[in-house]
C-alpha positions as CSV (number, residue, x, y, z in Angstrom):
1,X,0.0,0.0,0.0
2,X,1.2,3.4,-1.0
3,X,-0.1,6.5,0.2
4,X,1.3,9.1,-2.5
5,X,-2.3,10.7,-2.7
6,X,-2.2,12.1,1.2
7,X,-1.1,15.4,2.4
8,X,2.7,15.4,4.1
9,X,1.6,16.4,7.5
10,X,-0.7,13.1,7.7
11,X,1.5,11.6,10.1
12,X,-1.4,9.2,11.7
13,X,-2.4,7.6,8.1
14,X,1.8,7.1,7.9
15,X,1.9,5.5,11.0
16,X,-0.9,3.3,10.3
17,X,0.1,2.2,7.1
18,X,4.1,1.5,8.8
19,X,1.8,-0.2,11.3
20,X,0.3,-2.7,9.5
21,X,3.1,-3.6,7.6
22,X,4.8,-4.9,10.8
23,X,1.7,-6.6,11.9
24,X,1.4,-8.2,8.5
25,X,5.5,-8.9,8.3
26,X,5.5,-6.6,5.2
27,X,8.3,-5.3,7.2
28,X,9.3,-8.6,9.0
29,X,11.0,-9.0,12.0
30,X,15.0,-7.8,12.4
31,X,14.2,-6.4,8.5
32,X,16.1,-3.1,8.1
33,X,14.5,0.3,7.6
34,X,15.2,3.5,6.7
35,X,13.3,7.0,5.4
36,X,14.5,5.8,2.0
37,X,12.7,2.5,2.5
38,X,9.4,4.2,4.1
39,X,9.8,6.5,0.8
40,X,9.9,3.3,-1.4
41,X,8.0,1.1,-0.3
42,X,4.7,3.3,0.7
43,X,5.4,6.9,-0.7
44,X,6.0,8.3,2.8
45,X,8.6,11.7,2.9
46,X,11.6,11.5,4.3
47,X,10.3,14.5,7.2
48,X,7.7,11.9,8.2
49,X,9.5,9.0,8.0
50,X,12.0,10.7,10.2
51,X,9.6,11.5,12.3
52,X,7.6,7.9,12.5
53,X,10.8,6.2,12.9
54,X,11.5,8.1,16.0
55,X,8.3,7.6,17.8
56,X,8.3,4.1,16.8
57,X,11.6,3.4,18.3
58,X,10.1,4.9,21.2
59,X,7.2,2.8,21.2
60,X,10.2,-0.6,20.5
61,X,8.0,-1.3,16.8
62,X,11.4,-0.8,15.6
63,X,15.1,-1.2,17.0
64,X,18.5,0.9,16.4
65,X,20.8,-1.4,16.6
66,X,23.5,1.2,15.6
67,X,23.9,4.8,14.9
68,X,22.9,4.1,10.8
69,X,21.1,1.0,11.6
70,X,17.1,0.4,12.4
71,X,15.8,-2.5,12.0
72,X,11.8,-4.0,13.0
73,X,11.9,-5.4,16.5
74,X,12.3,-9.1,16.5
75,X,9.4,-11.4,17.5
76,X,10.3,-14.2,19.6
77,X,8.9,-16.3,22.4
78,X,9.7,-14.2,25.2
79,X,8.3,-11.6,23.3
80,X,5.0,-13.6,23.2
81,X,5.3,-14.5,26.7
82,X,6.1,-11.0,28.4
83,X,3.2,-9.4,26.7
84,X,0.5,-11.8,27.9
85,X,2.0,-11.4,30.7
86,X,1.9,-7.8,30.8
87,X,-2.0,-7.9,29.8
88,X,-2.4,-10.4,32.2
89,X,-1.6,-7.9,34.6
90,X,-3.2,-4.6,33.4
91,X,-6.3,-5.6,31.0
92,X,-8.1,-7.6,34.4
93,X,-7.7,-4.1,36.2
94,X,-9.0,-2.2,33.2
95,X,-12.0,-4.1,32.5
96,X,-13.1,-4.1,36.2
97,X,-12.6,-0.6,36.5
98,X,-14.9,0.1,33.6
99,X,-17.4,-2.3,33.2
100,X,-20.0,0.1,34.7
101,X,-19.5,2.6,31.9
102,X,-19.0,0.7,28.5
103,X,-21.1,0.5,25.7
104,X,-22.6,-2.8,25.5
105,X,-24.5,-2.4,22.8
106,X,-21.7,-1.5,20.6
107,X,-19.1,-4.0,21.7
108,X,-22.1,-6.7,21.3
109,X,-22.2,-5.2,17.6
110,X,-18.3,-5.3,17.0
111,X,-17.9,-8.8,18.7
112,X,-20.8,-9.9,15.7
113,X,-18.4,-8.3,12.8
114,X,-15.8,-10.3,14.4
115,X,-17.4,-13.8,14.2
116,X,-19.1,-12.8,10.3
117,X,-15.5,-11.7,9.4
118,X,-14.8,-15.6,9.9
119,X,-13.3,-18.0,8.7
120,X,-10.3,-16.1,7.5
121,X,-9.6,-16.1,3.2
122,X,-7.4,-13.8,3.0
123,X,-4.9,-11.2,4.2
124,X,-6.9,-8.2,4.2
125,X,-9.5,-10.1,6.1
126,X,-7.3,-11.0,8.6
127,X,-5.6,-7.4,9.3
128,X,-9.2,-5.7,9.4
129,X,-10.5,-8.8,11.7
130,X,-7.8,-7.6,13.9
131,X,-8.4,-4.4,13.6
132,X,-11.8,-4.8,14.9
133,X,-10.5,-6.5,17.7
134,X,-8.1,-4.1,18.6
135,X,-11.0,-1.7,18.7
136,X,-13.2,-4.0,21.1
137,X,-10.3,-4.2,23.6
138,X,-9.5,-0.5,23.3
139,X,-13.5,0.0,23.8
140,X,-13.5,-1.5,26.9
141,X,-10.7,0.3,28.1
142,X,-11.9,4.2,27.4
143,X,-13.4,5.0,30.5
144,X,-10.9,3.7,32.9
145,X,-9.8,7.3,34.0
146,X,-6.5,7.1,33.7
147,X,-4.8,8.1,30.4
148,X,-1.6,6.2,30.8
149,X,-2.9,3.0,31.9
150,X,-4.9,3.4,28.4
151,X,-1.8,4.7,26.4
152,X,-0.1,1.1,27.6
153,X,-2.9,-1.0,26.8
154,X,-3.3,-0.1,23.6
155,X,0.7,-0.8,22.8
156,X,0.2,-4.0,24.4
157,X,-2.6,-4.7,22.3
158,X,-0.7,-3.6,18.9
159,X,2.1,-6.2,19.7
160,X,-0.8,-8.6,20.1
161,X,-1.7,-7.8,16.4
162,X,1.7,-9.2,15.6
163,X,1.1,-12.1,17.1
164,X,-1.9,-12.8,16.4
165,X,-1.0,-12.3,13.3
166,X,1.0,-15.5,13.5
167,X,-1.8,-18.1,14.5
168,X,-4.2,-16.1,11.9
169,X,-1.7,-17.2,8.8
170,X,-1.2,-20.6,10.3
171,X,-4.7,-21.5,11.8
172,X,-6.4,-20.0,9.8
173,X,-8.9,-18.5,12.0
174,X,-8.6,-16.3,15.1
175,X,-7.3,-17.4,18.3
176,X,-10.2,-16.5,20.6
177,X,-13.7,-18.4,19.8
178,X,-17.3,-16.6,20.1
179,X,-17.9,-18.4,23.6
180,X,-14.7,-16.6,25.2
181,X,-15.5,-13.0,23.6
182,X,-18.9,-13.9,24.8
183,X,-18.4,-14.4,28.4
184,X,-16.0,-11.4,28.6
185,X,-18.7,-9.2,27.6
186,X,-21.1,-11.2,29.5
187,X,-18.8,-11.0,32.9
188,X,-18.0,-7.6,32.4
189,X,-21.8,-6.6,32.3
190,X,-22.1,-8.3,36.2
191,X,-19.7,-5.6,37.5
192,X,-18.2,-7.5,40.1
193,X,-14.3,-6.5,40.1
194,X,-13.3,-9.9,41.7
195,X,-15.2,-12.2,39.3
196,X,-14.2,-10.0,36.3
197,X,-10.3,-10.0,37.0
198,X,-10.2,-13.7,37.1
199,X,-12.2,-14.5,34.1
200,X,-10.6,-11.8,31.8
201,X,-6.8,-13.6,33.5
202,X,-8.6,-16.9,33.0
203,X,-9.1,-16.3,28.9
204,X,-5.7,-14.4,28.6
205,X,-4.3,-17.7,30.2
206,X,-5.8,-19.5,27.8
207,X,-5.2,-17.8,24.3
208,X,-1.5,-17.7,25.2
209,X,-1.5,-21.7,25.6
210,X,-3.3,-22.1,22.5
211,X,-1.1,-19.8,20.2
212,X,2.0,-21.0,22.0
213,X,0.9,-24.9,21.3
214,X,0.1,-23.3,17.4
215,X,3.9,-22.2,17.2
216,X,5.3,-24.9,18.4
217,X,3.6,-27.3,16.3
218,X,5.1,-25.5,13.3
219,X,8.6,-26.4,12.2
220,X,8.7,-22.8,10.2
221,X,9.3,-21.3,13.4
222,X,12.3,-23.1,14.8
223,X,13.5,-19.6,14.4
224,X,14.6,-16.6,16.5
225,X,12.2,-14.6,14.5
226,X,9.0,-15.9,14.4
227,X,7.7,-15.2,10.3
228,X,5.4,-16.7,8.7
């Protein structure tokens, strides 16, 4: 994807675009980057790709390994296994802080355009379904009242795009089924803090088995980098 046709100063649609091709290993893991290849390979300027590079080092989307050297940020198992860990931690507390205040009604909708979306055929499928998802987590963190705590959840949840991204290509459908997005909206809806952390641990738990069991039931991976 190229975005020649937007204005220089669009620095979200460049990020998203950047975005998306790390989710989608476009860019793949340890793969080198500059402003020339940003220019290249999706018509971004060099003042923006500056820019992007700079915040996206900050945000560790991308590495310098060296004073001329950037490169994507590896994906690897402890990669996996620190952020489920980290959401583990901080997604239980977010939900049960806002579960009085969410939208039901539209995270009931969203959850539905996730199940229609499957099974997966194809690539764009697969980065809009998690897209979607991203949104319904990100929905259900809003109205926590405090901006940080959302600022880290949604990083968390774009390094879950990568990989998810991984069990998507492999499986072939997504790694959480209609019952478990079901009884997260359903438990979140009771309001009861207690009950809520443990379920929303409980199904974090359990994704992370099943996409770990996915990768290493796939010889491809016997990597440091985990591509698909």
């Amino acid at each position: 994807m190229r975005i020649d046709d937007m204005k220089n100063g669009d620095d979200r649609k460049a990020s998203e675009v950047v975005m998306d091709a790390i989710v989608t290993q476009k860019l793949a893991p340890s793969q080198k980057v500059s402003e020339n290849i940003f220019s290249d390979m999706f018509g971004i300027s060099r003042s923006i790709s500056r820019n992007l590079i700079e915040r996206l080092i900050a945000k560790q989307f991308l590495v310098s390994v060296s004073p001329r050297v950037t490169v994507v940020a590896p994906l690897t198992l402890l990669d996996i296994k620190q952020n489920f860990t980290l959401r583990k931690i901080l997604l239980p507390s977010i939900f049960s802080l806002t579960a009085a205040n969410v939208d039901f009604d539209k995270l009931r909708a969203l959850n539905k355009e996730i199940q229609d979306m499957q099974p997966i055929t194809d690539d764009d499928s697969a980065l809009l379904l998690l897209k979607k998802n991203k949104e319904l987590n990100l929905l259900m963190c809003e109205d926590a009242g405090y901006p940080l705590m959302v600022d880290w959840a949604r990083q968390l949840e774009d390094t879950a795009m990568r990989i998810y991204w991984l069990f998507l290509k492999t499986q072939r459908r997504f790694p959480y089924s209609a019952d478990q997005q079901g009884m997260t909206l359903d438990v979140m809806k009771t309001d009861e803090p207690v009950r809520i952390r443990t379920v929303i641990h409980d199904i974090l738990s359990q994704t992370e088995e099943r996409i770990l069991n996915a990768i290493f039931s796939n010889d491809q991976f016997y990597t440091q980098d985990l591509k698909v």
